[in-house]
N, C-alpha and C positions, 0 to 999 in steps of 0.2 A: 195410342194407348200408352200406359206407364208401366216401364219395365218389372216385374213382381220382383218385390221386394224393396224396392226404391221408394226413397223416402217423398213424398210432394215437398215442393218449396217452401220454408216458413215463408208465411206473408203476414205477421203480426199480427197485433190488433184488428187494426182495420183494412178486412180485405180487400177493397177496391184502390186505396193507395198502396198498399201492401204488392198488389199485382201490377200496380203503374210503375212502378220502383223496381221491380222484377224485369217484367217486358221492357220497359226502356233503355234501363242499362243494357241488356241482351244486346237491344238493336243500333244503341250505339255502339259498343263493343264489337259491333260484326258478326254476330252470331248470324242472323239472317242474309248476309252480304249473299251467299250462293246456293239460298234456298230459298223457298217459296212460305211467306208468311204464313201460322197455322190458323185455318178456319176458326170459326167462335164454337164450334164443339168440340174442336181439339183442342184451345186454349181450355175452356171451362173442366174437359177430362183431366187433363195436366196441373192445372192448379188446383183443382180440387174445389171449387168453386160455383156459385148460381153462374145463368147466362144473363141475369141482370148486372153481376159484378162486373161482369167479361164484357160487357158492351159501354158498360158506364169505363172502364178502365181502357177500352181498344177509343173510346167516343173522345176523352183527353189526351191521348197519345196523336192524334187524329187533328185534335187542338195545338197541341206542341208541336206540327207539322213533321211529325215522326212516320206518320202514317195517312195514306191514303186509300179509303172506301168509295169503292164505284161499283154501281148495278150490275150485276152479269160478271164482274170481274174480279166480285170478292175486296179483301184487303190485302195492301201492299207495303214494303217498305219503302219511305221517301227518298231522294238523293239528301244527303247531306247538305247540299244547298238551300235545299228546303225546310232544314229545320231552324225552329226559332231560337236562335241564341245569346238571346235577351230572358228567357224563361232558364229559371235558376235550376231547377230540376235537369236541363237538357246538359248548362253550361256544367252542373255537378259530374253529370255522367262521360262527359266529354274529358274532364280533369282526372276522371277515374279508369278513361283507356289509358293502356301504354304512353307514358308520358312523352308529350310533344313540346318539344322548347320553341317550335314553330308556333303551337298556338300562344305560347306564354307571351311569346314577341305580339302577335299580334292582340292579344287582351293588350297590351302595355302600351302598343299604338295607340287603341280606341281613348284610354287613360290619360296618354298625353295630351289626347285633342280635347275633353273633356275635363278633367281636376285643376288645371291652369287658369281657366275661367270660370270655374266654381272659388277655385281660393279670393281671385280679383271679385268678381262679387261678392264673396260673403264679407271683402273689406269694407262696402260700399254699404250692404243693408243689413245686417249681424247687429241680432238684441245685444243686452247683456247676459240675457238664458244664453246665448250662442258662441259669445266669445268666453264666458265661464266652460261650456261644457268640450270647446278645443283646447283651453288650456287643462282641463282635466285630463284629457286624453293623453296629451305631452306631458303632464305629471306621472301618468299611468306606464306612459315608457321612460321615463326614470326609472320609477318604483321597480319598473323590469329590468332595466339595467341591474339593478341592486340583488333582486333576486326576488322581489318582493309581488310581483303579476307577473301573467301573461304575456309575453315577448309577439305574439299574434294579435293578441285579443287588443292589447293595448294601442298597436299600431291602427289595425283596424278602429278602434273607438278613435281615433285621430282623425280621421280619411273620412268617416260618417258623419262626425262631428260638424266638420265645414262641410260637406255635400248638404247637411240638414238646414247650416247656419246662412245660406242662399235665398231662403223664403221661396225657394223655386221647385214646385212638385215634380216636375220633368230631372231637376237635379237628384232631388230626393228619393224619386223614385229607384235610382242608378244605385241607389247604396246597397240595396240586394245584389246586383249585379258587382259590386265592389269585393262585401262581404265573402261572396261564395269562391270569386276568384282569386283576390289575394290571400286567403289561404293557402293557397298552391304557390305562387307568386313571389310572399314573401319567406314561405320554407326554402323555395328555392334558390332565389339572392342570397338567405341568409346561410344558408350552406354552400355557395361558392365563397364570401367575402370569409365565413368562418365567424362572422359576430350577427349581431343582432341590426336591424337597422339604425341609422345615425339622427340619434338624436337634437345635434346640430341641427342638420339638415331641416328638419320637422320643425325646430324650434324657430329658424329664421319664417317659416310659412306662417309660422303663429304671429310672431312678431309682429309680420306685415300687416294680418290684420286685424289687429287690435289696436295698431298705429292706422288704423283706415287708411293702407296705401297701396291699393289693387294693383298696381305695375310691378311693385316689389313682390306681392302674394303670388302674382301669378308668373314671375320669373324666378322665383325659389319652390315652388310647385313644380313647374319644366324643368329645374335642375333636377329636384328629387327622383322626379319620373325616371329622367334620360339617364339616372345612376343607373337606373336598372335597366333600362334597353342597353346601355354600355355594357354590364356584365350579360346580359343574354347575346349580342353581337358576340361578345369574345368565348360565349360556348358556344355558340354555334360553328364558327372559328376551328375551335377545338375538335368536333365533332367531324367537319369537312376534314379536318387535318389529320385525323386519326382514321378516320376512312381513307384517304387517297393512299397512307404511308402502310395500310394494311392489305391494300389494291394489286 
């Protein structure tokens, strides 16, 4: 039951994402880590909600492999291993617990093994729709330099740009998964270096390929990346270092 006078959670709009967005973060956050998941009559009491919202909402978290329903045994929350963290919603909530520079390294991991070979390809099959809409993105973080966009959005439209310019839906599809991380990713870098990303940088991956020379794309790609696992190596660094000398 809800404490009187307490207010129910907004859940916007639309109540059944409304309450996915709700519940999820919850159970990434750890709120359920040393309790027992609440029944669908205590969810549906609590959110103020139908038990059609509450099963449609507990049925996609269930999907997100956040949650597990079995006969007899009710619902449960998953290990962490178990959730899908290729689903943007999961990876959103995850960037939104207490920040891990552990996970940031490993997003940057999966990154390097994946954008190097998206740049090399997009030199290889990239319209002129596709090397037009990367050198946009590379003008866009100029204009950012200047003062003139987005220092995120720009970068990001960079990174989409060749993911898209691949002809490869498997590639393509990764851009969600680009998008929702390097948000986090590139505040981060850019608040240790103290500037904005290197435009250089960005500009030799352009270069490569629109000179259709996938060796160079995808070796100025791994450069770019490994800047940023070099600056997450040296906080992490930092953070071993300020732990032992506080020990």
């Amino acid at each position: 039951m809800m404490e009187p006078g307490r207010a129910k959670p907004h859940l916007g709009r639309n109540l059944t994402y409304g309450m996915l967005d709700s519940l999820g973060r919850d159970i990434v956050l750890g709120k359920y880590t040393n309790r027992p998941f609440p029944t669908e009559a205590e969810l549906t009491e609590q959110h103020g909600v139908s038990r059609s919202v509450t099963r449609e909402a507990v049925k996609m978290l269930t999907a997100k492999g956040l949650l597990s329903a079995r006969p007899r045994q009710g619902t449960s929350v998953q290990s962490p291993d178990s959730w899908n963290l290729f689903d943007t919603d999961v990876l959103r909530w995850l960037l939104e617990r207490r920040f891990s520079i552990d996970l940031l390294r490993q997003f940057n991991e999966l990154r390097v093994a994946i954008e190097p070979e998206a740049a090399a390809l997009a030199a290889k099959v990239a319209d002129a729709h596709d090397l037009a809409a990367i050198s946009a993105g590379l003008e866009r973080m100029r204009e950012a330099e200047r003062g003139f966009d987005d220092p995120l959005d720009s970068d990001i439209a960079f990174h989409i740009a060749i993911l898209q310019a691949t002809k490869n839906p498997f590639y393509a599809q990764f851009q969600s998964i680009v998008t929702t991380a390097l948000r986090t990713s590139i505040r981060f870098t850019n608040r240790i270096k103290g500037r904005t990303a290197s435009v250089d940088d960005h500009s030799a991956v352009e270069k490569a390929i629109i000179r259709r020379q996938p060796d160079k794309a995808r070796k100025a790609m791994r450069h770019l990346i490994g800047e940023v696992l070099v600056l997450i190596e040296d906080a992490e660094a930092d953070d071993t270092n300020a732990g032992a000398a506080s020990a």
